[in-house]
CHARMM-style PDB file with segment names, atoms N, HN, CA, C and O in Angstrom:
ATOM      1  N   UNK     1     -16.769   2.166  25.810  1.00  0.00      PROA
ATOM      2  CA  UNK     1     -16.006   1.489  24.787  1.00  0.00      PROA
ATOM      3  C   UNK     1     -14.713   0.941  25.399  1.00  0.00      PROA
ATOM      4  O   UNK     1     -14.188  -0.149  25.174  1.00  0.00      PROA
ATOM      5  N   UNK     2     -14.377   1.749  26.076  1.00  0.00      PROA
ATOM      6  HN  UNK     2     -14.804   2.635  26.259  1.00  0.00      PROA
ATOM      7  CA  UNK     2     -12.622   0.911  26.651  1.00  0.00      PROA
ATOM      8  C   UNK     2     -12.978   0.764  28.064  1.00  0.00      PROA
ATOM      9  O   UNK     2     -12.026   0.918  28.829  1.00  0.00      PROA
ATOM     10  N   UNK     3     -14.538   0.406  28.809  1.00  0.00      PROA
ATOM     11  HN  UNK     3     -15.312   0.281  28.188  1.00  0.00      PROA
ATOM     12  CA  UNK     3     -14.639  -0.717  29.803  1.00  0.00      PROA
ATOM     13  C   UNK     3     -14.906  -2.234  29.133  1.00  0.00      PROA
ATOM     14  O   UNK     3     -14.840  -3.333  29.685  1.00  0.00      PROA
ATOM     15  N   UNK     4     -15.183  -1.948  27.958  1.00  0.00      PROA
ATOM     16  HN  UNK     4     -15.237  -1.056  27.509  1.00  0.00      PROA
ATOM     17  CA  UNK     4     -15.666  -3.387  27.527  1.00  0.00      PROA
ATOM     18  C   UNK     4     -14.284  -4.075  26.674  1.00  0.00      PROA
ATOM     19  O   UNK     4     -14.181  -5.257  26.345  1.00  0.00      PROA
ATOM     20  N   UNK     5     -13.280  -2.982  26.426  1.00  0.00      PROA
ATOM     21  HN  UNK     5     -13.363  -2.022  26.693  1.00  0.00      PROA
ATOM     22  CA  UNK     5     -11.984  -3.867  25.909  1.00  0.00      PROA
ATOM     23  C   UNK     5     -11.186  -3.986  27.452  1.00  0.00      PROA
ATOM     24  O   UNK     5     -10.191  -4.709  27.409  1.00  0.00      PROA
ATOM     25  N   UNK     6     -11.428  -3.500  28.524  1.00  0.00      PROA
ATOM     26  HN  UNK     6     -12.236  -2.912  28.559  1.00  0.00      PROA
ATOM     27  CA  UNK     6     -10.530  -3.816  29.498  1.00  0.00      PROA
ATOM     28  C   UNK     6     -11.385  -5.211  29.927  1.00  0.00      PROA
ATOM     29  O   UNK     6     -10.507  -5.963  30.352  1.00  0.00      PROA
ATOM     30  N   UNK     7     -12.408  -5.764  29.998  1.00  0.00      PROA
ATOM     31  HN  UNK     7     -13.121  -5.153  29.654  1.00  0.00      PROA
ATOM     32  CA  UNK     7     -13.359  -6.350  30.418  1.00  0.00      PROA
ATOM     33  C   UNK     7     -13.015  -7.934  29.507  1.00  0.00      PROA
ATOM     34  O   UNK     7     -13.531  -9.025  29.748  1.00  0.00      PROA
ATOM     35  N   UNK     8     -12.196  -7.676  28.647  1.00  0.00      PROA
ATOM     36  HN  UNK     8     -11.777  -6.789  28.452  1.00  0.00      PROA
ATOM     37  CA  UNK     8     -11.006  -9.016  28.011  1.00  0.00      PROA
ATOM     38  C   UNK     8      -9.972  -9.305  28.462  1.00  0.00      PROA
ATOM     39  O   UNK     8      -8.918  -9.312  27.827  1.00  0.00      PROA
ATOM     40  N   UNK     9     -10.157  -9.699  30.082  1.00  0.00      PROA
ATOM     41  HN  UNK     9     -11.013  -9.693  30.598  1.00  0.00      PROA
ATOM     42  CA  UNK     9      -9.253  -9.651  30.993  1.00  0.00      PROA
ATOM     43  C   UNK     9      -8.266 -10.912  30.088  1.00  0.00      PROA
ATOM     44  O   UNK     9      -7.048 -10.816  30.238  1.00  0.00      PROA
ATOM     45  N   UNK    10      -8.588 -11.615  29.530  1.00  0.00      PROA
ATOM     46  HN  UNK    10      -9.578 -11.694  29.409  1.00  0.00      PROA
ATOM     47  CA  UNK    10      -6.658 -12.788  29.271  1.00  0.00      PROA
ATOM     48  C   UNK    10      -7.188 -12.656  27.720  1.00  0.00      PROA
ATOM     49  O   UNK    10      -7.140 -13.664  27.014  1.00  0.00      PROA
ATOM     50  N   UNK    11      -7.590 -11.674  27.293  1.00  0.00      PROA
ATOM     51  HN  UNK    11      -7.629 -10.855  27.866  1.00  0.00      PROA
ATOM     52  CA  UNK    11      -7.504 -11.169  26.028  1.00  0.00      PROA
ATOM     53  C   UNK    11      -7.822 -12.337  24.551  1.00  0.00      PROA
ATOM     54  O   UNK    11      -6.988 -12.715  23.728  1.00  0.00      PROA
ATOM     55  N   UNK    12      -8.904 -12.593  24.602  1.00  0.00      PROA
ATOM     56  HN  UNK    12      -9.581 -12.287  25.270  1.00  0.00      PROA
ATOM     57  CA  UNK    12      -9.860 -13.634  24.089  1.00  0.00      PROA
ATOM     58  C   UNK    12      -9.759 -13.178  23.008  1.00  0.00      PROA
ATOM     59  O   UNK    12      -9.256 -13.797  22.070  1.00  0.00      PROA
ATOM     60  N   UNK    13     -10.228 -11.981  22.930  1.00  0.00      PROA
ATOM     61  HN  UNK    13     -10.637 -11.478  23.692  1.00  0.00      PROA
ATOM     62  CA  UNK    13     -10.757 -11.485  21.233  1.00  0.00      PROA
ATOM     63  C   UNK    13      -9.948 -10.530  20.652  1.00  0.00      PROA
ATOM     64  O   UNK    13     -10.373  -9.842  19.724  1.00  0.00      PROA
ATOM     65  N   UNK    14      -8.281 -10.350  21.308  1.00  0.00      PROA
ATOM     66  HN  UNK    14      -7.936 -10.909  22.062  1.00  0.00      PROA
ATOM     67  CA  UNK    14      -7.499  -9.681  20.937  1.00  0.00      PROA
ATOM     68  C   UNK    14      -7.778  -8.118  20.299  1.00  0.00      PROA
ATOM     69  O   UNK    14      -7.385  -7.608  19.250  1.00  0.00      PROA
ATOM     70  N   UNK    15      -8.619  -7.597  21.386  1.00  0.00      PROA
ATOM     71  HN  UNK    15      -8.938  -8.011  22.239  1.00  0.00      PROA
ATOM     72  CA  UNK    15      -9.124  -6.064  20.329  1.00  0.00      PROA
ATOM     73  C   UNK    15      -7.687  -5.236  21.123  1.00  0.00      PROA
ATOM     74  O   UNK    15      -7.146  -5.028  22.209  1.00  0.00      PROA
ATOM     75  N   UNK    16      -7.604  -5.005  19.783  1.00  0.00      PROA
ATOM     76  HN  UNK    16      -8.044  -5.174  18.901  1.00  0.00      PROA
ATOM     77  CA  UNK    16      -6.448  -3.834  19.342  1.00  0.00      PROA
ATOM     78  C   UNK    16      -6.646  -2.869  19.125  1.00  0.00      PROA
ATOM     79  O   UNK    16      -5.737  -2.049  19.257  1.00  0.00      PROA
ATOM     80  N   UNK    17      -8.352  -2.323  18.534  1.00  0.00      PROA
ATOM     81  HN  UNK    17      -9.090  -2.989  18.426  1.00  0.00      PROA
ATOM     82  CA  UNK    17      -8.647  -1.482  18.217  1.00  0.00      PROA
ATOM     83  C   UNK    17      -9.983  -1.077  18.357  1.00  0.00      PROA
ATOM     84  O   UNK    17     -10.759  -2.032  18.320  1.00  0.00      PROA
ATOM     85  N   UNK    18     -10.651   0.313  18.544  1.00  0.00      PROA
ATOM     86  HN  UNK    18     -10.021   1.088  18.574  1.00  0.00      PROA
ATOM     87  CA  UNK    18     -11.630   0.963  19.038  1.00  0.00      PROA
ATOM     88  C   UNK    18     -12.494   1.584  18.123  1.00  0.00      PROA
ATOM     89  O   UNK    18     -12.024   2.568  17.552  1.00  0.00      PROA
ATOM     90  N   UNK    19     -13.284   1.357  17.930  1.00  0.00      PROA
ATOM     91  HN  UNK    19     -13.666   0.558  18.394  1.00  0.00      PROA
ATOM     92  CA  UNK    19     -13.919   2.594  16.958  1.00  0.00      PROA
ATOM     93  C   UNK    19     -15.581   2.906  17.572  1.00  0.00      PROA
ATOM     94  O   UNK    19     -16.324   2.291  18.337  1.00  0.00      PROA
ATOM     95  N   UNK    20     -15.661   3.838  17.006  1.00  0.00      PROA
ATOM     96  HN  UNK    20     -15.057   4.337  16.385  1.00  0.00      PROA
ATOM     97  CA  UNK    20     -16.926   5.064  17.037  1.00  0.00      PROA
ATOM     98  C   UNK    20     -17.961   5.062  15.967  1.00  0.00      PROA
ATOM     99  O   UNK    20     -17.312   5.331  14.956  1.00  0.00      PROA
ATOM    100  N   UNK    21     -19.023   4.932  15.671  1.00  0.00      PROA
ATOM    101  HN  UNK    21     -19.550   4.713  16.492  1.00  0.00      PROA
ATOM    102  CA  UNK    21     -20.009   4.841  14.564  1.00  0.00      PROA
ATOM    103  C   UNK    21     -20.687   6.082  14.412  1.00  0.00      PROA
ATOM    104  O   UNK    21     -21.689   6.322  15.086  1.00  0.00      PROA
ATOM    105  N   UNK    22     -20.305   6.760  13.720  1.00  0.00      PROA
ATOM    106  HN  UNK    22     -19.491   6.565  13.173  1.00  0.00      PROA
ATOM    107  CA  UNK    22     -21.484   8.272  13.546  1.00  0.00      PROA
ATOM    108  C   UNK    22     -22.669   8.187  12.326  1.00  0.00      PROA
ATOM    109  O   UNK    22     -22.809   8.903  11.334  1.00  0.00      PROA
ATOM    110  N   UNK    23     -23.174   7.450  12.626  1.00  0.00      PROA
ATOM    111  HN  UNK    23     -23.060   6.869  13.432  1.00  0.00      PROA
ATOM    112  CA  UNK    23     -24.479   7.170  11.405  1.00  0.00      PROA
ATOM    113  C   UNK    23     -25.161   8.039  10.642  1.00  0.00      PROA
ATOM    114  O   UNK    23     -25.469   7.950   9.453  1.00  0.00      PROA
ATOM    115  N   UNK    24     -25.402   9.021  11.550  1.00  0.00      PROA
ATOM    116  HN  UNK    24     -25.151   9.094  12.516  1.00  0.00      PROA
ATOM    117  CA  UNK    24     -25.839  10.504  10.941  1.00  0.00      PROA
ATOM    118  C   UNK    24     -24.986  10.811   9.757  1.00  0.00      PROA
ATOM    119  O   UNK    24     -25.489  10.959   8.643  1.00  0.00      PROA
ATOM    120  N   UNK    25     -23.473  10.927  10.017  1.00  0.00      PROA
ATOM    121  HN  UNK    25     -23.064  10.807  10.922  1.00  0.00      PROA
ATOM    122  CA  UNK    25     -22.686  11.575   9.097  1.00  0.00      PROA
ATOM    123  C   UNK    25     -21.711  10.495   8.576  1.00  0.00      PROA
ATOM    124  O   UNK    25     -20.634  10.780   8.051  1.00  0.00      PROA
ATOM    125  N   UNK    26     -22.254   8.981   8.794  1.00  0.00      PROA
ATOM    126  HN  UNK    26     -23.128   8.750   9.221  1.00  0.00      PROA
ATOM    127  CA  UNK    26     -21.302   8.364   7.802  1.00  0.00      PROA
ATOM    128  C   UNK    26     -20.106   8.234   8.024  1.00  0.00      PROA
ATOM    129  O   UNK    26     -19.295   8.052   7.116  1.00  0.00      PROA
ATOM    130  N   UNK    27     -19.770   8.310   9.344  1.00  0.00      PROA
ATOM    131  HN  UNK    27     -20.429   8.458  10.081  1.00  0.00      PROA
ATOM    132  CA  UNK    27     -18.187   8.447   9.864  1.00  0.00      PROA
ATOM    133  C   UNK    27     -18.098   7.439  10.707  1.00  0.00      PROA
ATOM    134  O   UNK    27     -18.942   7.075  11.526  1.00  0.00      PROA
ATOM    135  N   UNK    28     -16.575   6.791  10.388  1.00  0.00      PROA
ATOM    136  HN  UNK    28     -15.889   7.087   9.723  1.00  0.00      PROA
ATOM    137  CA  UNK    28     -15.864   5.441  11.578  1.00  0.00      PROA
ATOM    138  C   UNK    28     -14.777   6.236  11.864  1.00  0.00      PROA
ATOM    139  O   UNK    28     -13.966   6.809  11.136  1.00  0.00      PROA
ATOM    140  N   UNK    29     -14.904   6.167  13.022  1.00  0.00      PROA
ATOM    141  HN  UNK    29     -15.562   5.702  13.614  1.00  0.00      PROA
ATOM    142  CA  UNK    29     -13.626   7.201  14.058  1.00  0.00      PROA
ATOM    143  C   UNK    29     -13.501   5.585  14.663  1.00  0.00      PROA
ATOM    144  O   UNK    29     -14.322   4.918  15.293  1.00  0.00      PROA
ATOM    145  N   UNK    30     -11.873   5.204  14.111  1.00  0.00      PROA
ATOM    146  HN  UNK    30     -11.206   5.746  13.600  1.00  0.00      PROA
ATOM    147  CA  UNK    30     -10.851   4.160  14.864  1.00  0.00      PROA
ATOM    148  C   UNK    30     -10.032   4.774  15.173  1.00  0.00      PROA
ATOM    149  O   UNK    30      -9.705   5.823  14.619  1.00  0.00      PROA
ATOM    150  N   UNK    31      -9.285   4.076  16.514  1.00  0.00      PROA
ATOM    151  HN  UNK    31      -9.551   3.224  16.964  1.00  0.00      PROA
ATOM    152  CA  UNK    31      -8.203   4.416  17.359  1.00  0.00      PROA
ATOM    153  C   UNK    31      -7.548   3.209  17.669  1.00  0.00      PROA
ATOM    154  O   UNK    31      -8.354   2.467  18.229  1.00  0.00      PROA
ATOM    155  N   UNK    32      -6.542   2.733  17.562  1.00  0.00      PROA
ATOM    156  HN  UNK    32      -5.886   3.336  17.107  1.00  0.00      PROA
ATOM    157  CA  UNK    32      -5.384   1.896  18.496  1.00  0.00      PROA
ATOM    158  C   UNK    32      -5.676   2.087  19.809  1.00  0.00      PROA
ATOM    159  O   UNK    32      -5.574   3.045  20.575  1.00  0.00      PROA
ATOM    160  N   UNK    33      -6.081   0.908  19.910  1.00  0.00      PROA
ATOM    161  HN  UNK    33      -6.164   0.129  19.288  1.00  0.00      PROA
ATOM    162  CA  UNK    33      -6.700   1.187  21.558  1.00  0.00      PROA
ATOM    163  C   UNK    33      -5.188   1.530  22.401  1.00  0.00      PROA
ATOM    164  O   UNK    33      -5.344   2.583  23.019  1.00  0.00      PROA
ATOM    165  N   UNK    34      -4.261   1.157  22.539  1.00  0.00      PROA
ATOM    166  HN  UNK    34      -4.134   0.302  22.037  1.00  0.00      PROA
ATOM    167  CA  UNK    34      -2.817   0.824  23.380  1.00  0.00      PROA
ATOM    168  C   UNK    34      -2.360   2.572  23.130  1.00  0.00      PROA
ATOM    169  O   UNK    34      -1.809   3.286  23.967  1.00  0.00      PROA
ATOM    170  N   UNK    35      -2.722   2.911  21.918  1.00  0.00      PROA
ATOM    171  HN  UNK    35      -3.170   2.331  21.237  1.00  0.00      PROA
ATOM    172  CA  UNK    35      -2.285   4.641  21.507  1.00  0.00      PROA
ATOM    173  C   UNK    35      -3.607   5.306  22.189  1.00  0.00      PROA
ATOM    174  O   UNK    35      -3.324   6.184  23.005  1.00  0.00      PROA
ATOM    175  N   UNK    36      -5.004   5.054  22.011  1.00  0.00      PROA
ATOM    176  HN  UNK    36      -5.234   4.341  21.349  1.00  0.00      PROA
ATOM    177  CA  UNK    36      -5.798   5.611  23.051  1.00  0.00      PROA
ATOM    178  C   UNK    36      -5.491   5.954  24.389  1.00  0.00      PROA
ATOM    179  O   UNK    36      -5.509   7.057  24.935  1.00  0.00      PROA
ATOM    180  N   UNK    37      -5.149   4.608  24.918  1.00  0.00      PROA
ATOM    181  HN  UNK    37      -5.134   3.712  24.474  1.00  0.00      PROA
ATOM    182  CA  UNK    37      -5.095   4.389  26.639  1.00  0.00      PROA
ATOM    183  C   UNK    37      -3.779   5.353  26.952  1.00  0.00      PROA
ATOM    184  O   UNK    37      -3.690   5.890  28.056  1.00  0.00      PROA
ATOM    185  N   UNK    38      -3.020   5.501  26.195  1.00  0.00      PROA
ATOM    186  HN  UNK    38      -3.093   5.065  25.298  1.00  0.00      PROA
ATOM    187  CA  UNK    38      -1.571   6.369  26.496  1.00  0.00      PROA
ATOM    188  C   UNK    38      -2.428   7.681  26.193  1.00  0.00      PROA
ATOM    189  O   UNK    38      -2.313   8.670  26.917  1.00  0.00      PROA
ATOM    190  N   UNK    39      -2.933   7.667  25.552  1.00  0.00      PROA
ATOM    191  HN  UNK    39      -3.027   6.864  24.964  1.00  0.00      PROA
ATOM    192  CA  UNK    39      -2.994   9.343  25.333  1.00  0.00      PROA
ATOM    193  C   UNK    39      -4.069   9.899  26.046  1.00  0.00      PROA
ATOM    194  O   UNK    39      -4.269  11.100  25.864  1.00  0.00      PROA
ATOM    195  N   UNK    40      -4.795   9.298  26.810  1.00  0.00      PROA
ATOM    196  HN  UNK    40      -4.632   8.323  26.958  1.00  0.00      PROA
ATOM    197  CA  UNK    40      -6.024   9.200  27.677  1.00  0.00      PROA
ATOM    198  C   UNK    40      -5.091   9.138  29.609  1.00  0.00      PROA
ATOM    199  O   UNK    40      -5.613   9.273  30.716  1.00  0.00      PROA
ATOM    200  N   UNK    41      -3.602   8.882  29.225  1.00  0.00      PROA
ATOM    201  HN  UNK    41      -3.177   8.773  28.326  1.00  0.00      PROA
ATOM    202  CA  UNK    41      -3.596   8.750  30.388  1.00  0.00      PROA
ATOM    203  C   UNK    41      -2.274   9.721  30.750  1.00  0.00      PROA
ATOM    204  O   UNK    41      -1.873  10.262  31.781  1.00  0.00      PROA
ATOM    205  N   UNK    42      -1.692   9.643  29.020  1.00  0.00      PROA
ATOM    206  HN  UNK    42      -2.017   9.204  28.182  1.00  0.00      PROA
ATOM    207  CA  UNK    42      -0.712  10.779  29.348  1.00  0.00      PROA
ATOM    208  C   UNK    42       0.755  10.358  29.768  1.00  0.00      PROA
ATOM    209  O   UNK    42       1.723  10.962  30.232  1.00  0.00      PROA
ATOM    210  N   UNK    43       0.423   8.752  29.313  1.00  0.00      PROA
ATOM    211  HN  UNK    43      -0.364   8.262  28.936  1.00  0.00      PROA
ATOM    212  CA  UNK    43       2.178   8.514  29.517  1.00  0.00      PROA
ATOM    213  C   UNK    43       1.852   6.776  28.900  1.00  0.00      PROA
ATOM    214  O   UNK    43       0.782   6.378  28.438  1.00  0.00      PROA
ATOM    215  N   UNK    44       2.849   6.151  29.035  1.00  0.00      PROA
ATOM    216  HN  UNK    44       3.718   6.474  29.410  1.00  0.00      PROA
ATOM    217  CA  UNK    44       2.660   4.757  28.430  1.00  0.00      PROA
ATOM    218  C   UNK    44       1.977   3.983  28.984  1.00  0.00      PROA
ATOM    219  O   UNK    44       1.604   4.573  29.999  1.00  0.00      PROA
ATOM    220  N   UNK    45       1.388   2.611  28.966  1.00  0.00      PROA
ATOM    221  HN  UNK    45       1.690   2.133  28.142  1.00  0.00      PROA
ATOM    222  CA  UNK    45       0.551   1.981  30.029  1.00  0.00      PROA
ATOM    223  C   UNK    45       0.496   0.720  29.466  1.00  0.00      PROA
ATOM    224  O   UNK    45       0.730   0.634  28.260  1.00  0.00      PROA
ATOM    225  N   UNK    46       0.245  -0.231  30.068  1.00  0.00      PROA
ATOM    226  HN  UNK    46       0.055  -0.161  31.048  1.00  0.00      PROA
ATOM    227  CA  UNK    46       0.299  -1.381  29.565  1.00  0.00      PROA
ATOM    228  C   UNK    46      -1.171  -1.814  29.705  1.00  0.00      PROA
ATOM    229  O   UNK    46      -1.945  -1.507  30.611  1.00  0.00      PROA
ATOM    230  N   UNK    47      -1.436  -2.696  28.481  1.00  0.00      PROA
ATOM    231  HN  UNK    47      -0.807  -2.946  27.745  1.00  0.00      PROA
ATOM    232  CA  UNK    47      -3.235  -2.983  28.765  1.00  0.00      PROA
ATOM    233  C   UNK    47      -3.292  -3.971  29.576  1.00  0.00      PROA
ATOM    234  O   UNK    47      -4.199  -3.837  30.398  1.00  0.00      PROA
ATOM    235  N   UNK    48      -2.335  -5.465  29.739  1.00  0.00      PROA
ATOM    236  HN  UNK    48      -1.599  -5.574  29.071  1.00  0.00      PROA
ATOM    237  CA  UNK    48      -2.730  -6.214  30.822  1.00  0.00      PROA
ATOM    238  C   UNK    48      -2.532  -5.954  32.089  1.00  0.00      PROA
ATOM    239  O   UNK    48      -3.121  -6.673  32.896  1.00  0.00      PROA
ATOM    240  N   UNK    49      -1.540  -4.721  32.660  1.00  0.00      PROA
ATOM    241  HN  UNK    49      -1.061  -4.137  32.005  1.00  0.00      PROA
ATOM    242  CA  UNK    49      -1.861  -4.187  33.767  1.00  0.00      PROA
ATOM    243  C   UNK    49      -3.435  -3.596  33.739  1.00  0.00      PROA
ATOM    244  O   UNK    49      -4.367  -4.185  34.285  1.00  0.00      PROA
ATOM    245  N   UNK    50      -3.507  -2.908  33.341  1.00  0.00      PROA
ATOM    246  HN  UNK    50      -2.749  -2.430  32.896  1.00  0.00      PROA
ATOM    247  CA  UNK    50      -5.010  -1.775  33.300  1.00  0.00      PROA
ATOM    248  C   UNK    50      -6.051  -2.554  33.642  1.00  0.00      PROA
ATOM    249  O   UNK    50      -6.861  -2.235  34.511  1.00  0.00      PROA
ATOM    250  N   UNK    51      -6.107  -4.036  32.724  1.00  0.00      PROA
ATOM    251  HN  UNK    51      -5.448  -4.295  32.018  1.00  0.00      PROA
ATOM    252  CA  UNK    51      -6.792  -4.723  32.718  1.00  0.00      PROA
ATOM    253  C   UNK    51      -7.209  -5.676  34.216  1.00  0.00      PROA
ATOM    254  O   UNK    51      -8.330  -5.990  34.616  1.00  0.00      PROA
ATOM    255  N   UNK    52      -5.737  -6.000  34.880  1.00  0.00      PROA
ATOM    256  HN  UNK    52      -4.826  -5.745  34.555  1.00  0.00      PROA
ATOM    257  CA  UNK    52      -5.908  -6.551  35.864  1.00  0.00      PROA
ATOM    258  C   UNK    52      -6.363  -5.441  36.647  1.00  0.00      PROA
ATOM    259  O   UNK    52      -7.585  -5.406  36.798  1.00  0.00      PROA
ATOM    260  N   UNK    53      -5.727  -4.561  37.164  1.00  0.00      PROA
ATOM    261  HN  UNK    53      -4.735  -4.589  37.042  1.00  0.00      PROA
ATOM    262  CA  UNK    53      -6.427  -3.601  37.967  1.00  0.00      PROA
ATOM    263  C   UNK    53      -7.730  -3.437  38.127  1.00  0.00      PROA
ATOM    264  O   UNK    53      -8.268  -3.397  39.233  1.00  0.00      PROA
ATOM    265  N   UNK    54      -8.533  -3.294  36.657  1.00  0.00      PROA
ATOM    266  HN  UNK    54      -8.095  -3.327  35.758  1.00  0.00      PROA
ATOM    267  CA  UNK    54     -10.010  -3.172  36.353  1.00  0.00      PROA
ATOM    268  C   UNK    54     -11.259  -4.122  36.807  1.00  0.00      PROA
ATOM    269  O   UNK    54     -12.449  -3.870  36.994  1.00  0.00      PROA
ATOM    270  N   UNK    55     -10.384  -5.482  36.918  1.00  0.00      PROA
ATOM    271  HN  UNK    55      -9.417  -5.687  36.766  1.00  0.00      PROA
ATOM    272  CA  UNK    55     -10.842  -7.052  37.292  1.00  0.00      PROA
ATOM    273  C   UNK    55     -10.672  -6.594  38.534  1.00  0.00      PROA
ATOM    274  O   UNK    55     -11.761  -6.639  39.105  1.00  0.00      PROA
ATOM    275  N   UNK    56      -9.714  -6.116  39.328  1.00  0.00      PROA
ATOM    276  HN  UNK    56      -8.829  -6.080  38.864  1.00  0.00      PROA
ATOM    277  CA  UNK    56      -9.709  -6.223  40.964  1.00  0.00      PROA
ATOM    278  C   UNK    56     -10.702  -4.737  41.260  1.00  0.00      PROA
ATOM    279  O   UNK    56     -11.169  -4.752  42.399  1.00  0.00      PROA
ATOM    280  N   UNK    57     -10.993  -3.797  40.643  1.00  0.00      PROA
ATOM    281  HN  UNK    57     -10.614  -3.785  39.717  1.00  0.00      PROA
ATOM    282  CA  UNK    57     -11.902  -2.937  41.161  1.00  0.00      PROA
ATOM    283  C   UNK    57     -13.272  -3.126  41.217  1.00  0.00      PROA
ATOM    284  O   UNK    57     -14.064  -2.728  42.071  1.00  0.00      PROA
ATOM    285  N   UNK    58     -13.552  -4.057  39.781  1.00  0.00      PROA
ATOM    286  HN  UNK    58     -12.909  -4.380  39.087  1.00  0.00      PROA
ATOM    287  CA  UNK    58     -14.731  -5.055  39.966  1.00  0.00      PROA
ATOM    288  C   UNK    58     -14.800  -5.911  40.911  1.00  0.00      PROA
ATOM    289  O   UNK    58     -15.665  -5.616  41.736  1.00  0.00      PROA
ATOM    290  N   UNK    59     -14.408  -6.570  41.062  1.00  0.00      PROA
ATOM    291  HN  UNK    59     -13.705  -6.810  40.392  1.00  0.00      PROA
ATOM    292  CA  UNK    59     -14.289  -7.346  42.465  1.00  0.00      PROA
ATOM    293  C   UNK    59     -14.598  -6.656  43.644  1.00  0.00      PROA
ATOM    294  O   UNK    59     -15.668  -6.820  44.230  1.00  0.00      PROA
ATOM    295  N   UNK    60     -13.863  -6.017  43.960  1.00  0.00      PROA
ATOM    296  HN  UNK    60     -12.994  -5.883  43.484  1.00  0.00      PROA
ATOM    297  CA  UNK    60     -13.878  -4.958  45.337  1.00  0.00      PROA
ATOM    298  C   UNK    60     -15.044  -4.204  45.242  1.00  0.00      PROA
ATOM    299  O   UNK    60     -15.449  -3.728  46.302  1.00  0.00      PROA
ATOM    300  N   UNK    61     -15.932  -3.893  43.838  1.00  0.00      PROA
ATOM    301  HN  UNK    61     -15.603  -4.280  42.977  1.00  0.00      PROA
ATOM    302  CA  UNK    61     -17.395  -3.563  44.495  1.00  0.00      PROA
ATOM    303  C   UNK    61     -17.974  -4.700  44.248  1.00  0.00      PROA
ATOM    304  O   UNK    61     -19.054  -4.354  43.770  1.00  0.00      PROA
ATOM    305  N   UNK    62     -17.945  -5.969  44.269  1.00  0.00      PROA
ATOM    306  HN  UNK    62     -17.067  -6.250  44.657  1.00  0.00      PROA
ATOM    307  CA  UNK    62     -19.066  -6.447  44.528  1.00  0.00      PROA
ATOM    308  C   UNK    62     -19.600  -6.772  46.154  1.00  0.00      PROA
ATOM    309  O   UNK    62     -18.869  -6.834  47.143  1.00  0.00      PROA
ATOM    310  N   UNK    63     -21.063  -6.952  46.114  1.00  0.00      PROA
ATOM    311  HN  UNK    63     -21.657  -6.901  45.311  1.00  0.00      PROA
ATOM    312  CA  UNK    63     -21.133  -6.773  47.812  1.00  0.00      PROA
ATOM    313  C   UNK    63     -20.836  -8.135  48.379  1.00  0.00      PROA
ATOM    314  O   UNK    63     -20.605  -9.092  47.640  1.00  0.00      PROA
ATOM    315  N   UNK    64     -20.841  -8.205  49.429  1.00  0.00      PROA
ATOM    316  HN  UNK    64     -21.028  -7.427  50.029  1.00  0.00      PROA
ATOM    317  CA  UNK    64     -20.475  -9.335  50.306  1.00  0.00      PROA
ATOM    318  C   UNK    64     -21.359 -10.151  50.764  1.00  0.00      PROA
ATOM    319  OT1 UNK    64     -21.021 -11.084  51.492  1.00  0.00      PROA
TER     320      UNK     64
END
């Protein structure tokens, strides 16, 4: 779920937000993605850094 919002590298579809589908039990678990990524990382973070970073690690595996 938050490779495919980092994966909006110049932020096209402006997702702000994350959610979870539990079908079984009828439940939408949303999160603020920007309050996710901090609390997933344990301090503040910026998404278009994260984002660029994520674009250059993709890169760097692709093969040659």
């Amino acid at each position: 779920m938050i490779g495919y919002a980092l994966m909006d590298f110049v932020d096209e579809f402006g997702i702000t937000e994350v959610a979870r589908f539990a079908g079984r039990y009828g439940y939408l678990a949303e999160r603020n993605l920007s309050q996710l990524l901090a609390d997933l990382a344990d301090c503040a973070v910026s998404l278009a850094d994260l984002r660029e970073e994520f674009l250059e690690l993709l890169e760097a595996c692709q093969p040659t």
